[in-house]
C-alpha positions, -999 to 999 in steps of 0.1 A, spaced: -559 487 -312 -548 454 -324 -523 446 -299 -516 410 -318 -504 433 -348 -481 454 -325 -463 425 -308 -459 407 -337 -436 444 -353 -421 443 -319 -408 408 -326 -397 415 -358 -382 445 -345 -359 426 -321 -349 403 -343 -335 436 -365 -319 451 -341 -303 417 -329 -288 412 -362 -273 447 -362 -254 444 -334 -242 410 -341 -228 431 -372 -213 455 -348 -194 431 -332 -181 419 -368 -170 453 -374 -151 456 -344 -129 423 -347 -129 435 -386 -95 423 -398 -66 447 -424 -71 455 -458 -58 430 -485 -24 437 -495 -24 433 -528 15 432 -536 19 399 -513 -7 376 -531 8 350 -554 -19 353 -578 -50 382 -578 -82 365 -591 -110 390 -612 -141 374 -612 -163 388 -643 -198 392 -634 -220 397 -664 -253 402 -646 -285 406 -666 -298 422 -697 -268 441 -713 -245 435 -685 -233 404 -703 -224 421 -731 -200 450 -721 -189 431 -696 -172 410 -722 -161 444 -739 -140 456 -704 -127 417 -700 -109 422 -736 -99 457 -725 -81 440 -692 -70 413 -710 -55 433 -732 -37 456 -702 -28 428 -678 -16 402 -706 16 396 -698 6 390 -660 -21 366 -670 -1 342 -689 24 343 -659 -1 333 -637 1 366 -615 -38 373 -628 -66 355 -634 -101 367 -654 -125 338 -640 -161 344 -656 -189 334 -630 -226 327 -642 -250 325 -623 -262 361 -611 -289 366 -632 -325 375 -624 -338 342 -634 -315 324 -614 -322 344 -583 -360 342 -584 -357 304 -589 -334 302 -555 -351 334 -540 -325 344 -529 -305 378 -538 -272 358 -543 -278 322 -550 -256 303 -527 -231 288 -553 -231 321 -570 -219 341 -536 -191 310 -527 -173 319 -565 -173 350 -558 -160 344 -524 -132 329 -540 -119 362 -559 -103 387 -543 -119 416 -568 -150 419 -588 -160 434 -618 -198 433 -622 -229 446 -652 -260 452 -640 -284 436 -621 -323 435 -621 -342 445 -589 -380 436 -593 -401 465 -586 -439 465 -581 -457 458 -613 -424 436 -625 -436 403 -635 -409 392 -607 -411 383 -568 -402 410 -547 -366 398 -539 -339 416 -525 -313 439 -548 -282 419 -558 -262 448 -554 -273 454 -512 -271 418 -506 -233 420 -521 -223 449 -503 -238 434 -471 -223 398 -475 -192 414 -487 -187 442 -464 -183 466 -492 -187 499 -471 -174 523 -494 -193 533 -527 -167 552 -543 -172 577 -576 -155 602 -593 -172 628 -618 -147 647 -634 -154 675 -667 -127 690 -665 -140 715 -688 -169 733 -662 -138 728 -637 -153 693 -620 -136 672 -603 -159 652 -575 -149 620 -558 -179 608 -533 -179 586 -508 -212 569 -502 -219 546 -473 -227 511 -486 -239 489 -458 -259 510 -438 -287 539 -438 -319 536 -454 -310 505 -481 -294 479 -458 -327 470 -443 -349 474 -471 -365 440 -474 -371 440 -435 -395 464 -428 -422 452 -411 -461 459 -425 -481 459 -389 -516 463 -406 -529 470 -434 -531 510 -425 -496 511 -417 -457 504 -425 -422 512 -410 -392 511 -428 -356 515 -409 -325 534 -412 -299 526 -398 -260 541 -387 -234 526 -361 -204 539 -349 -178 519 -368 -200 522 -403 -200 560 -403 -163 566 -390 -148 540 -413 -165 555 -446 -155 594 -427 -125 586 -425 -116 568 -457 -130 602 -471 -109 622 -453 -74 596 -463 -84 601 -500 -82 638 -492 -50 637 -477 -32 615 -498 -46 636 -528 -33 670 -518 -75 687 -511 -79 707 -484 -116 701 -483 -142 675 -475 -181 683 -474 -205 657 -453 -239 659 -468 -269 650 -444 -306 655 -433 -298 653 -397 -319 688 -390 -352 666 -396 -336 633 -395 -319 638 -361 -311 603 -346 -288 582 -377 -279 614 -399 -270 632 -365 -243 602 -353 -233 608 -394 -222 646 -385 -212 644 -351 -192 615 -361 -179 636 -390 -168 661 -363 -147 636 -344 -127 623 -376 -120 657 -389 -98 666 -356 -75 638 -369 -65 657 -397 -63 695 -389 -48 703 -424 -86 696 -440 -115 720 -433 -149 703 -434 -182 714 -438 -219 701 -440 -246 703 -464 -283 691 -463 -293 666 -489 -314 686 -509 -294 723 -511 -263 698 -521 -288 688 -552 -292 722 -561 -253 733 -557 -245 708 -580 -260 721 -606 -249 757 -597 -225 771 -621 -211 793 -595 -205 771 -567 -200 732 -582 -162 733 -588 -162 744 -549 -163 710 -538 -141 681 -544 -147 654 -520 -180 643 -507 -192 621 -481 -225 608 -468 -252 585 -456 -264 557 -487 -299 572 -498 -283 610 -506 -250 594 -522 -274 575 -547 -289 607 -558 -260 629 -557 -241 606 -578 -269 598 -604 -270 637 -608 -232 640 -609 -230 614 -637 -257 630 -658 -237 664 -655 -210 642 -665 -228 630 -698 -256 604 -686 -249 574 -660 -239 554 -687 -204 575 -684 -196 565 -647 -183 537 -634 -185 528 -593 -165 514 -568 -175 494 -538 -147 487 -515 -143 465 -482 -113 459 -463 -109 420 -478 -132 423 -509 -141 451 -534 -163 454 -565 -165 473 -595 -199 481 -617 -215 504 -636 -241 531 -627 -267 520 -649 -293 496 -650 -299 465 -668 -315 475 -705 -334 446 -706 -357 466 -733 -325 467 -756 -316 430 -753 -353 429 -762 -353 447 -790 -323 426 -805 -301 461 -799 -276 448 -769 -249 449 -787 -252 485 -792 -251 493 -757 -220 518 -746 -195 499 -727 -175 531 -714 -192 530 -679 -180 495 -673 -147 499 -691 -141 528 -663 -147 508 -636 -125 481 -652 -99 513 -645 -109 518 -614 -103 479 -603 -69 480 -619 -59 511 -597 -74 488 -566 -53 460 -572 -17 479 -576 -19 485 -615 -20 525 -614 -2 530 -638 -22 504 -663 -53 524 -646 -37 556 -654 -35 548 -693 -68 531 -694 -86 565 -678 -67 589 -701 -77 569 -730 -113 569 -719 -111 604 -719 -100 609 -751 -125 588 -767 -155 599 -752 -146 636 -746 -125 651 -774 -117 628 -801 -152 605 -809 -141 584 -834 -172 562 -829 -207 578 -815 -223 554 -794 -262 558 -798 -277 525 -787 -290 517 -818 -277 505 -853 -269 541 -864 -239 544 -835 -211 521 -828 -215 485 -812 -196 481 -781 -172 456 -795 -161 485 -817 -157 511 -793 -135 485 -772 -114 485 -800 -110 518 -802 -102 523 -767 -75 497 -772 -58 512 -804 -60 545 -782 -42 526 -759 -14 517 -780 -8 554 -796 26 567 -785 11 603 -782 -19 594 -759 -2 611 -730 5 644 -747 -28 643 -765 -44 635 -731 -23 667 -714 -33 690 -749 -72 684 -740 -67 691 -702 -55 723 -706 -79 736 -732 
């Protein structure tokens, strides 16, 4: 046995597991949530990102500019654009966020963010970390929050994915001991599964469901996914008007897709690894990830993205401009309901539905034979402005 090899992982190991409970203590002296209605002035920062993510990001900016108007030229809202976050940019610092990059968006209290490239093996780039762990991490965005709603199969799914823990949070940290063999680590604290538990459980409460389902693997994966259900157990006696049950992982998969059981569930919470998958798959019942928009929320920060990856292939192939904006426009929804704008959040997602379930003025295709995105952000914002949207919006839920 090469015992250099072993006390070199147990190094490395310490030095993990000393950084995670430095974070412990952070989460303990964590301070309130950001009250929106007190700050003078809310500042957006516009993250375009790479590959397409420029481009309908500049689609959802008109669509907020064209909602929060009045407030930006009183000064109660400002867009700020902030370059930087691109994959060229990051290899040249090597870092995830480049430093300047991570102090501007420091300085907002909201993001709205396109997609960013992670360099997988064969990529032609250096193995860095994911922008989108690194900015969960630095800003302790610990809930990943998406809804999937078609309301036609009788779906209606919020999920609430833990962001800053599990098997992501130290995925450029494993340790190779030898050539024969690697570890990898998950981990789960205390505070990180009760705080996304319970936020799960609030959502369920304020929005009149009786039901929230934890999904897990903690029958083979018994240490982390186990403190994720027992902790689950704990929360749920603080609200004795919810039931709860549990799920494993991969039988959640399959109800998902079951016709008989899906419109069962309504909220869902879990570790990070199974709410990736479950919400990819919920999107793609939805109508393809490019349909869902995400939320990432911390107690000081939050930010707002879309599903789907970068397209680089399409900026490529000279066709960004095609590329469907709707994904990002709903998150642009989603940011507004964040910051105390539901009811310019509440217009936005009824027009999103009418224009990409029921009416479909404009196909989007991804090529020259659809719509470009500037076109179908025009379309959402003449939707916008049509007296009858709610009643239209009402006619098509109940059909």
């Amino acid at each position: 046995m090469d015992q250099a090899a072993v006390d070199r992982a147990k190094e490395h190991f310490a030095k993990v597991v000393e950084e995670q409970m430095r974070r412990v203590d952070q989460m303990r002296s964590a301070q309130s949530w950001t009250d929106f209605s007190r700050l003078d002035k809310i500042v957006v920062g516009i993250v375009g990102g790479d590959g397409i993510g420029p481009y309908i990001c500049a689609h959802a900016r008109t669509v907020l500019e064209f909602l929060l108007g009045e407030e930006v030229a009183q000064g109660k809202v400002e867009l700020r654009t902030i370059e930087g976050l691109t994959i060229e940019n990051r290899v040249r610092t090597m870092k995830a966020i480049p430093e300047d990059v991570l102090a501007e968006i420091k300085r907002c209290h909201v993001v709205l963010k396109g997609p960013t490239t992670t360099p997988k093996k064969g990529d032609p780039w250096p193995n860095i970390e994911s922008a989108n762990v690194a900015m969960r991490r630095e800003l302790d965005l610990f809930a990943n929050v998406r809804p999937v709603r078609v309301p036609e199969q009788n779906i209606d799914w919020m999920f609430f994915r833990e962001n800053t823990e599990g098997a992501y949070i130290l995925g450029s940290k494993g340790v190779n001991v030898n050539d024969d063999l690697a570890f990898d680590f998950c981990v789960a604290t205390t505070q990180g599964c009760e705080r996304i538990i319970r936020l799960a459980f609030e959502h369920a409460k304020k929005n009149g469901i009786d039901k929230v389902s934890v999904v897990t693997k903690a029958n083979v994966i018994k240490t982390t996914d186990g403190k994720f259900l027992s902790t689950a157990e704990e929360v749920s006696k603080d609200y004795p008007g919810i039931k709860w049950d549990d799920w494993f992982i991969d039988i959640m998969t399959a109800k998902l897709i079951d016709p008989y059981r899906r419109s069962d569930f309504k909220v869902m919470v879990m570790p990070n690894l199974y709410g990736d998958i479950l919400t990819d798959e919920a999107a793609q019942i939805q109508g393809g990830v490019g349909t869902a928009g995400s939320a990432n929320i911390g107690m000081r920060y939050a930010m707002f993205e879309a599903i789907h990856g970068s397209a680089p292939r399409m900026v490529d192939e000279g066709r960004a401009q095609y590329a469907d904006p709707s994904s990002i426009i709903k998150a642009a929804a989603m940011l507004l309901n964040h910051i105390g704008k539901v009811e310019k959040a509440r217009q936005l997602e009824m027009a999103l539905d009418v224009c990409c379930l029921h009416e479909r003025h404009f196909k989007m295709t991804g090529r020259s034979d659809g719509a470009t995105g500037e076109q179908f952000a025009g379309y959402i914002m003449e939707t916008l402005t049509d007296p009858d949207l709610e009643r239209k919006w009402k006619s098509y839920q109940a059909c």
